[in-house]
Backbone as CSV, one residue per row, in Angstrom:
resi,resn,N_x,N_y,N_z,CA_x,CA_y,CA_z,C_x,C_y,C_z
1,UNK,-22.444,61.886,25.104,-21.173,62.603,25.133,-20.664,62.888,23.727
2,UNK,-20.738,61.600,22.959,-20.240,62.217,21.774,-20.973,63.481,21.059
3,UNK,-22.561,63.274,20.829,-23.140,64.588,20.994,-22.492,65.782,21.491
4,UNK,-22.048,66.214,22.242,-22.040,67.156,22.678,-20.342,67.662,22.167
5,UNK,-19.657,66.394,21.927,-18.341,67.012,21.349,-18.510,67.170,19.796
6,UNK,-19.645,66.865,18.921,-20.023,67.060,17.500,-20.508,68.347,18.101
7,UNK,-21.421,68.911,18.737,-21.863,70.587,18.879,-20.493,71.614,19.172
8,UNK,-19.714,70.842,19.697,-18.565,71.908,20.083,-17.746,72.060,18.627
9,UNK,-17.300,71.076,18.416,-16.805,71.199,16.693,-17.778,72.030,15.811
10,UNK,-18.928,72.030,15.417,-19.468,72.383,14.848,-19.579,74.040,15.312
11,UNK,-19.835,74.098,16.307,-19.979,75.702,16.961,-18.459,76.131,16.857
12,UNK,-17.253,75.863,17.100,-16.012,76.542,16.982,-15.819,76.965,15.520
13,UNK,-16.525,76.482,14.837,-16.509,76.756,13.219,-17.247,77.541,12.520
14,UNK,-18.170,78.601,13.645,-18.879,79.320,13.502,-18.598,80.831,13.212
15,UNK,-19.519,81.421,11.602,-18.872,82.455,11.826,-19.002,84.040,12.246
16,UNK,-18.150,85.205,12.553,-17.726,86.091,13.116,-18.732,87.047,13.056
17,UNK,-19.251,87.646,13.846,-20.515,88.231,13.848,-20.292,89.907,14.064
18,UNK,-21.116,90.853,13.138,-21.436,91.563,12.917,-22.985,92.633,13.434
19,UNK,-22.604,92.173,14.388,-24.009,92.304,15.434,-24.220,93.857,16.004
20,UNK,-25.809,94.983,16.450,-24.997,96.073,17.268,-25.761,95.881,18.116
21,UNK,-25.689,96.915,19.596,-26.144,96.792,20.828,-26.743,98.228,20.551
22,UNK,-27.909,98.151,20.478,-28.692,99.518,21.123,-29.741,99.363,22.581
23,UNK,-29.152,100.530,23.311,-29.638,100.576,24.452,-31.044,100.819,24.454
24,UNK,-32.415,100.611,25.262,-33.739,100.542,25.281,-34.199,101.182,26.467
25,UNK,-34.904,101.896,26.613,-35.515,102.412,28.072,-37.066,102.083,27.629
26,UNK,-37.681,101.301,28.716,-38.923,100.626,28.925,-39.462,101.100,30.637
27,UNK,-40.607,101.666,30.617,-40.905,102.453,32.299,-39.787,102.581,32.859
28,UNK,-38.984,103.319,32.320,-37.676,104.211,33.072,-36.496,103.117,33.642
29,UNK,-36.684,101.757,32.595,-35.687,100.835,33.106,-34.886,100.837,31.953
30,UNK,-33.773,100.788,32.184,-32.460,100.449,30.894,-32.415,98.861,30.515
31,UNK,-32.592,98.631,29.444,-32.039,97.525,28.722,-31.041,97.295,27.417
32,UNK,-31.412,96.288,26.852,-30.668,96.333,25.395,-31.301,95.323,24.544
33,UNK,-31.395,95.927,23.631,-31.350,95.142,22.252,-30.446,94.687,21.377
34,UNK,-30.242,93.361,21.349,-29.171,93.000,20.177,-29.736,92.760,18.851
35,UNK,-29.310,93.363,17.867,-30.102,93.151,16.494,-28.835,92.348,15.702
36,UNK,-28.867,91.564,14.665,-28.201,91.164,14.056,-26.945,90.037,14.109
37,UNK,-27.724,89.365,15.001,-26.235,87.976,15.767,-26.192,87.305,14.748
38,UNK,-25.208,86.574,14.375,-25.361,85.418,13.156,-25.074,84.375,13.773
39,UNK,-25.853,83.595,14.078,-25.559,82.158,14.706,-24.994,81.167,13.991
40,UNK,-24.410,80.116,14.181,-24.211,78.946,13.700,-25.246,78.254,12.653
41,UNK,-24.879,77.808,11.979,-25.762,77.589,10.497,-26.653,76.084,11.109
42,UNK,-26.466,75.664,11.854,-26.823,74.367,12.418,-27.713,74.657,13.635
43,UNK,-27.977,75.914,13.995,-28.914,76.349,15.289,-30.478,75.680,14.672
44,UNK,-31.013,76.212,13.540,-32.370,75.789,13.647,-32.685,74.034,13.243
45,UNK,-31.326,73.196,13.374,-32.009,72.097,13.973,-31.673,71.723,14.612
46,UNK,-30.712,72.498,15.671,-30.753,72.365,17.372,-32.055,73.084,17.832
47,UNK,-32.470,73.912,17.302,-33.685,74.110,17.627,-35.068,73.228,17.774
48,UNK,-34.725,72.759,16.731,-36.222,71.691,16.305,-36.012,70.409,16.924
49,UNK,-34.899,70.257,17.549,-34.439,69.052,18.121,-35.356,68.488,19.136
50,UNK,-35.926,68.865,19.869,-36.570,68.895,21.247,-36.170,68.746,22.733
51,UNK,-34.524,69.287,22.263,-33.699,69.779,23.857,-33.739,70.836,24.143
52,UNK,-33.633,71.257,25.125,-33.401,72.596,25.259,-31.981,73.363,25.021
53,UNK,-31.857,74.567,24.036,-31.200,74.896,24.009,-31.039,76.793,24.965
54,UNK,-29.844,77.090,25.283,-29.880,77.935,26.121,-28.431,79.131,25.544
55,UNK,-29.766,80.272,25.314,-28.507,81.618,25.247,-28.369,82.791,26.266
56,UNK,-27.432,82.992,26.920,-27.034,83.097,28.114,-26.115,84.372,27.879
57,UNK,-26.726,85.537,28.513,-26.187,87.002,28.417,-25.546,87.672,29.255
58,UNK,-24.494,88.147,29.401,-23.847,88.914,30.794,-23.689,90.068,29.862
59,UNK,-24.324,91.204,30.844,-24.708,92.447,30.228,-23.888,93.305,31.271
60,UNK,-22.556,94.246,30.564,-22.613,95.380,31.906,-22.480,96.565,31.251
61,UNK,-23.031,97.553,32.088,-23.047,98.631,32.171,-22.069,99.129,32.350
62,UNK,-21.792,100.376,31.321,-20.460,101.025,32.185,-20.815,102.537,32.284
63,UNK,-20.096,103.645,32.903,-19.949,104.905,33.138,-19.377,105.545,33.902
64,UNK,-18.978,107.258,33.284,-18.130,107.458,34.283,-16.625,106.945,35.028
65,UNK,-16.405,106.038,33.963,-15.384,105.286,34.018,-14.992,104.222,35.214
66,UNK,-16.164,103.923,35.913,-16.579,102.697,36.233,-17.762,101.570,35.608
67,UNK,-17.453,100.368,36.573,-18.867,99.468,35.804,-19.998,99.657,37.192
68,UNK,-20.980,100.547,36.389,-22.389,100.370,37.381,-23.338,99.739,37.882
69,UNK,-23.091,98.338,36.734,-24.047,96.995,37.270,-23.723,96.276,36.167
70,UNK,-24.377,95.036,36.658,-23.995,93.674,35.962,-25.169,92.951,36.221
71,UNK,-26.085,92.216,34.891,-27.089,91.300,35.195,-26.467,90.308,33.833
72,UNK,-27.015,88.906,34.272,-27.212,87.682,33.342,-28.713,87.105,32.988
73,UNK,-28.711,87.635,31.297,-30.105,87.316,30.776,-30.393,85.926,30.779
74,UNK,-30.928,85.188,30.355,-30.777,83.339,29.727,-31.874,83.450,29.304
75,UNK,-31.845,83.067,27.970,-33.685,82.458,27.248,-32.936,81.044,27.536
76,UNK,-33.889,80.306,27.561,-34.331,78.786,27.335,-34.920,78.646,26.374
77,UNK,-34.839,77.599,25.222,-35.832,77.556,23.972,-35.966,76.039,24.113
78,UNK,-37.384,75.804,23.868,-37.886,73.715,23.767,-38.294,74.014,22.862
79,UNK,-38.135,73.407,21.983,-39.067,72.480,21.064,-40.580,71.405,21.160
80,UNK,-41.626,71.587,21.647,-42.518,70.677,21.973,-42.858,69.502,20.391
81,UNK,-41.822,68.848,20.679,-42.579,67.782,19.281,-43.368,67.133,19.066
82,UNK,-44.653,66.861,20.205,-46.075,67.024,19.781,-47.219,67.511,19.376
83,UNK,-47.220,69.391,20.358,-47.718,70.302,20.070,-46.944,70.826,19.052
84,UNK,-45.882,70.917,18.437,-44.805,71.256,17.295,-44.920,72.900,17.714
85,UNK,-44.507,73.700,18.971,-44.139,75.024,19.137,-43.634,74.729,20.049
86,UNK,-42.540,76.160,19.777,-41.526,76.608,21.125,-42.004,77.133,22.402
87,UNK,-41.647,76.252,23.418,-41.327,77.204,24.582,-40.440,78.084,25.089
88,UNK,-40.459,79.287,24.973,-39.328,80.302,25.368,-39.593,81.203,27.015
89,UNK,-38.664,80.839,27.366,-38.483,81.625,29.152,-37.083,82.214,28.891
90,UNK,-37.387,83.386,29.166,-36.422,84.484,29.454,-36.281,84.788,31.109
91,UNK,-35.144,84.192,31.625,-34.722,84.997,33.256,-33.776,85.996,33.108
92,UNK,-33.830,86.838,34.365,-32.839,87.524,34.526,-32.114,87.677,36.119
93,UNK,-31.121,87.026,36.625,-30.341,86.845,37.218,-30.709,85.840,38.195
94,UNK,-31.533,84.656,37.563,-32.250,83.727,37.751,-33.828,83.898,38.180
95,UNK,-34.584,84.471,38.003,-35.975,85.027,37.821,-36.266,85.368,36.742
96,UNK,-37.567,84.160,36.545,-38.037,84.651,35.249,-38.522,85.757,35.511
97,UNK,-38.300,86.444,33.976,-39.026,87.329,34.023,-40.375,87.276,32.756
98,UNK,-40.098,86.197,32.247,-41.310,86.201,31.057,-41.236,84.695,30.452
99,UNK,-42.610,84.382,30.376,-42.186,83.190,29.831,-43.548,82.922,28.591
100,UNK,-43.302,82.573,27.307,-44.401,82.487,26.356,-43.974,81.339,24.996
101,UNK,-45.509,81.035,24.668,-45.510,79.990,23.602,-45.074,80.710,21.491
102,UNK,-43.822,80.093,21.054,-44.123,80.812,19.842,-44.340,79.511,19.012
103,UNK,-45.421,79.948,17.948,-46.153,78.889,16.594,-45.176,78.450,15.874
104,UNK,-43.902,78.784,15.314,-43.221,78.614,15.125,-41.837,78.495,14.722
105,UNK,-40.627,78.663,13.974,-39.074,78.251,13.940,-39.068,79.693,13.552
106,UNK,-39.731,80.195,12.100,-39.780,81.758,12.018,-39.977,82.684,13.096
107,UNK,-40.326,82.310,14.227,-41.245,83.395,15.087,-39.852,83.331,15.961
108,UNK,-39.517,81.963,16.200,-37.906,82.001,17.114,-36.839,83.012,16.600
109,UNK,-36.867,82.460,14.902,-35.709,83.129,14.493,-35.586,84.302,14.436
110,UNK,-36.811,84.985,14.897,-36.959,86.902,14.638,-36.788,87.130,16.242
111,UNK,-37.277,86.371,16.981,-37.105,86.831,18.749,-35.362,87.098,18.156
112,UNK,-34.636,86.050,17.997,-33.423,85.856,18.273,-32.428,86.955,16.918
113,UNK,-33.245,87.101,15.949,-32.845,88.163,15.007,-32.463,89.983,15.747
114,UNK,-33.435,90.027,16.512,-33.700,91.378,17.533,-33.810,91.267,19.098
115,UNK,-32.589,90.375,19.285,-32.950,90.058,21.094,-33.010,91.107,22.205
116,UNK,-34.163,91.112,22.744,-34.434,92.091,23.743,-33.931,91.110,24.917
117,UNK,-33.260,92.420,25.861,-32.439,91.999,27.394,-32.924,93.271,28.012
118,UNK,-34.838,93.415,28.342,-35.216,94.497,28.711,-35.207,94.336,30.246
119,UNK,-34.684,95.924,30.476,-35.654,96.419,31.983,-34.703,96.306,32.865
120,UNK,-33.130,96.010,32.640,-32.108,95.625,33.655,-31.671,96.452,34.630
121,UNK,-31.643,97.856,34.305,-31.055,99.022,35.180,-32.053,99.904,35.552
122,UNK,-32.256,100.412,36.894,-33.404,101.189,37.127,-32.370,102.735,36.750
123,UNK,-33.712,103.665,35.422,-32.871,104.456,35.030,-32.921,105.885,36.030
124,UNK,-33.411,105.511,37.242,-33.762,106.945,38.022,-32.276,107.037,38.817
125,UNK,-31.519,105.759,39.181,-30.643,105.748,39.712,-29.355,106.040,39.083
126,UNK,-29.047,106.217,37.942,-28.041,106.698,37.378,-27.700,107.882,36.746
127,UNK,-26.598,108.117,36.417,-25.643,109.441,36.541,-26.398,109.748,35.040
128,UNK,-26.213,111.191,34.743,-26.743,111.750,33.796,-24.938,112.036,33.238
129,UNK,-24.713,110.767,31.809,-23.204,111.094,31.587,-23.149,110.111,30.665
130,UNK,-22.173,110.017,29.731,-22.255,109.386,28.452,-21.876,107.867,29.606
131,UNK,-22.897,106.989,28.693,-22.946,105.164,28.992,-22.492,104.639,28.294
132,UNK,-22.241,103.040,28.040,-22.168,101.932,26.974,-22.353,100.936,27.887
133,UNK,-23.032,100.057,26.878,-23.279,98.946,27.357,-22.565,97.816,26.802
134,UNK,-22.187,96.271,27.567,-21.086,95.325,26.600,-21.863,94.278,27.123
135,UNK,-22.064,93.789,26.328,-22.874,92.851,26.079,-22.310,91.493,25.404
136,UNK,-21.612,90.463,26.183,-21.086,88.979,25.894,-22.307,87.873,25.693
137,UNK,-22.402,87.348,24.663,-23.234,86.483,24.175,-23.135,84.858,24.288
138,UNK,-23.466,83.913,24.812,-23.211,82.855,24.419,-23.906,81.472,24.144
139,UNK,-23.819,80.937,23.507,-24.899,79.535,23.355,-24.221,77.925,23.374
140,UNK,-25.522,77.963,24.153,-25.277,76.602,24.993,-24.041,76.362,25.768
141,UNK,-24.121,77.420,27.098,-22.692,77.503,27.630,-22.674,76.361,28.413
142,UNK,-21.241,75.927,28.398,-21.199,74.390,29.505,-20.477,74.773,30.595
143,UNK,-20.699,74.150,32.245,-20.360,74.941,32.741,-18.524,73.760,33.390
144,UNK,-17.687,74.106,33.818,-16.440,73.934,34.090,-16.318,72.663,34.127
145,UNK,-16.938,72.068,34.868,-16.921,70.520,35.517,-17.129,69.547,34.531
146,UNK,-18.284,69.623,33.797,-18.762,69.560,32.325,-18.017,69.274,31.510
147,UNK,-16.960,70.908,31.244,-16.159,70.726,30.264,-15.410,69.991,30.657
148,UNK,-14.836,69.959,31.726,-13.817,69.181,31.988,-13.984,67.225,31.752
149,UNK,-15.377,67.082,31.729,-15.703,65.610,32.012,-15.542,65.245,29.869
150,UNK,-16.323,66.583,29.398,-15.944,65.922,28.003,-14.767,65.855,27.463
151,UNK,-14.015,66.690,27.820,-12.166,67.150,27.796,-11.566,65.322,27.672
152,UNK,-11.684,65.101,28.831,-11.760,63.423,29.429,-12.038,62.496,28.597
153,UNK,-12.981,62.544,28.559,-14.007,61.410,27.772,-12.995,61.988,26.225
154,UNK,-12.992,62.731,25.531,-12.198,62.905,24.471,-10.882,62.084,23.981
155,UNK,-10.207,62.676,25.400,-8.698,62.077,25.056,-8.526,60.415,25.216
156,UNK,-9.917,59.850,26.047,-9.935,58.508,26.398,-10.585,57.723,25.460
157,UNK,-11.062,58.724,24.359,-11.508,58.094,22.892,-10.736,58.195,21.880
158,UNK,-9.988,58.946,21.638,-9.017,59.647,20.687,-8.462,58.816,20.239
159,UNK,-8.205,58.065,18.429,-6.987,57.436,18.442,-6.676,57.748,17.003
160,UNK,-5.039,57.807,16.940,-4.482,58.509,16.622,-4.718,57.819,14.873
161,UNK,-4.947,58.985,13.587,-5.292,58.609,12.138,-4.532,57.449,11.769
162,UNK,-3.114,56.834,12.058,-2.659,56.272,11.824,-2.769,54.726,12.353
163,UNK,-3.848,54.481,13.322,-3.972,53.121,13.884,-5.573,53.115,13.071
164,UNK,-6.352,53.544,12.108,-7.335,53.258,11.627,-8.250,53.041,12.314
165,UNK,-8.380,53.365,13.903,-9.474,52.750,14.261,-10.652,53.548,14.344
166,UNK,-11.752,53.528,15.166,-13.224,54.404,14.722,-12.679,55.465,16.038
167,UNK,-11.522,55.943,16.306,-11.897,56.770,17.557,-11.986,58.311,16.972
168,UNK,-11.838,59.239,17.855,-12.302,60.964,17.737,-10.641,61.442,17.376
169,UNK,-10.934,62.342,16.766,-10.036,63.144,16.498,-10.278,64.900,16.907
170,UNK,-9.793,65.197,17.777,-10.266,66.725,17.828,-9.241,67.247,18.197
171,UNK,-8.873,68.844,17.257,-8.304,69.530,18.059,-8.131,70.194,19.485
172,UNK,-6.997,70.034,20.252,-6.715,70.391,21.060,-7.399,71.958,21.342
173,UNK,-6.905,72.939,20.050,-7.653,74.351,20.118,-8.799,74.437,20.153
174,UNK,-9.530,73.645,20.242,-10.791,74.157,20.355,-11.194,74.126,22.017
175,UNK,-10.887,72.871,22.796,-10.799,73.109,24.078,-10.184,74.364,24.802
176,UNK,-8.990,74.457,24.210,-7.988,75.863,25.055,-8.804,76.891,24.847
177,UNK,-9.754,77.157,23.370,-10.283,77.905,23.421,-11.375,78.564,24.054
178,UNK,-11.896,77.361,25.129,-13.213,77.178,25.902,-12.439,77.470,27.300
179,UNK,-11.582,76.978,27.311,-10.814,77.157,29.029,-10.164,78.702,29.508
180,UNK,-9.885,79.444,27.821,-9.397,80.100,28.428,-10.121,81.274,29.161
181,UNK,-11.251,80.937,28.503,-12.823,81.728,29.001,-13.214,82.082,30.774
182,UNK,-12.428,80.751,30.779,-12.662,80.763,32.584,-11.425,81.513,33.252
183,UNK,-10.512,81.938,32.318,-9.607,82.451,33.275,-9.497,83.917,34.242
184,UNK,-10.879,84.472,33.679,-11.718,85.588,34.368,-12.431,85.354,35.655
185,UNK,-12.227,84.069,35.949,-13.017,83.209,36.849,-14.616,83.265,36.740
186,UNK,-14.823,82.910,35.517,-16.321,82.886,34.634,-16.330,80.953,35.493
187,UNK,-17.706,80.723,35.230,-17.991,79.618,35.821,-18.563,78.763,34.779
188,UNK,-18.821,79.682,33.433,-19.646,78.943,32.309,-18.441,79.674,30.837
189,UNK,-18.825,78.693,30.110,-18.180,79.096,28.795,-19.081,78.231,27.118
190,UNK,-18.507,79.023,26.272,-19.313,78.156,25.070,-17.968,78.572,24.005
191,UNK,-18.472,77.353,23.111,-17.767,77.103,21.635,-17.893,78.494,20.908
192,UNK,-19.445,78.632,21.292,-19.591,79.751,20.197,-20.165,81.080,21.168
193,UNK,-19.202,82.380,21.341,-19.504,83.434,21.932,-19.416,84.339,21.055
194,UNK,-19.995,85.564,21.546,-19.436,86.700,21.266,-19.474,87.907,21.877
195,UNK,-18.829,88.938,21.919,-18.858,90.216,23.033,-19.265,91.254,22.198
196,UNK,-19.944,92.313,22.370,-19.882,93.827,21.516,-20.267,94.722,22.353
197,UNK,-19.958,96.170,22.150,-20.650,97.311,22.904,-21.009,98.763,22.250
198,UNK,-22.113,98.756,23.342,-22.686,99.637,22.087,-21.934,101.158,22.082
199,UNK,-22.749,102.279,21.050,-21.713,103.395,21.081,-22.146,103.941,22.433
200,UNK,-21.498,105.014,22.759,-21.762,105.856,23.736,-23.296,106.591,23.699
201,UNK,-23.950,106.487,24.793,-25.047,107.031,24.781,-26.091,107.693,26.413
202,UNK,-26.572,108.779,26.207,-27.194,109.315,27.367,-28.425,108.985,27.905
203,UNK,-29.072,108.971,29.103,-30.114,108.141,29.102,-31.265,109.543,28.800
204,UNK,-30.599,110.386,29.080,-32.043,111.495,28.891,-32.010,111.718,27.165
205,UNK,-31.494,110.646,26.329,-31.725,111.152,24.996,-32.740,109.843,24.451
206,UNK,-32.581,108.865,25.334,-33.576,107.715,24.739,-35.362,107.996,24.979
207,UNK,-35.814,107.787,24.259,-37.286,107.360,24.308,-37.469,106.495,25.274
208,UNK,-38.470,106.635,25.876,-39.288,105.991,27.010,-40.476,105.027,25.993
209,UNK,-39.827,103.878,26.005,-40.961,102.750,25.233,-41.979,102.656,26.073
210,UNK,-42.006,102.410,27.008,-43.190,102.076,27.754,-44.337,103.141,27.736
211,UNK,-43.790,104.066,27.562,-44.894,105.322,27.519,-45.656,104.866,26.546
């Protein structure tokens, strides 16, 4: 437990990202690419750690001035600290859809430098009309119950600078800042998120990768 309230401190202190979303068409399916996330300076030795760590994507579509669909990406990343390489599984709306071995921390940090969230929208079914896509990011989301149990465990450790003793000190804001996440009635939240969307764009102007 305490673990996990040192990752939340550490991730709320993370900084503000400068990231863009370009849309991808792969055999006539819509996806996205995120290029440029800046993670937390402490990710690659949560990486090397040998837990799994998990970044977790809610992708929607919009147009036409409605939203046309909604999928949730998740890589999983292990660490194998015998074989010393990553295991990475990518699902999408709980089905994998890919799962592969990388040699090593460089090979992670470029998946995650240029994250592909391919193949989500079948592009035969949609309107020929300016799109965007918004794309919310998050790592190592915890999900309600969770938070709530470390919330707990916090305040039942907490003691106050002035009695000297070894207990936790944490701001209050950093929790509110995790709760208020759920007030969308989201079921998961993280320390460290972020949202962006991309510019407006047509699907008959993208390249067909798969070709």
């Amino acid at each position: 437990m305490k673990g996990a309230v040192a990752l939340l401190i550490l991730l709320a202190n993370s900084a503000a990202n400068a990231a863009e979303v370009l849309a991808t068409l792969e055999d006539g399916k819509l996806g996205v690419r995120v290029d440029g996330l800046v993670f937390p300076a402490t990710l690659p030795k949560e990486l090397t750690s040998g837990l799994t760590n998990r970044l977790y994507a809610r992708v929607a579509l919009n147009g036409a001035g409605a939203i046309l669909g909604k999928r949730i990406v998740e890589y999983s990343i292990r660490y194998d600290l015998w074989d010393q390489t990553f295991s990475v599984i990518s699902a999408t709306d709980g089905s994998i859809a890919e799962s592969r071995t990388l040699a090593s921390l460089a090979d992670v940090e470029a998946l995650l430098a240029s994250l592909p969230l391919s193949r989500l929208f079948e592009g035969s079914t949609l309107p020929v009309t300016d799109l965007t896509l918004r794309v919310e990011v998050l790592l190592n989301p915890i999900d309600r119950e969770k938070m709530r149990m470390i919330r707990k465990w916090v305040a039942q450790n907490s003691t106050p600078e002035a009695a000297g003793g070894p207990g936790i000190t944490v701001s209050n804001t950093i929790f509110n800042r995790i709760f208020e996440q759920y007030a969308d009635g989201s079921d998961v939240a993280a320390a460290w998120r972020v949202t962006l969307e991309s510019r407006p764009f047509r699907l008959d102007a993208l390249k067909n990768e798969g070709r």
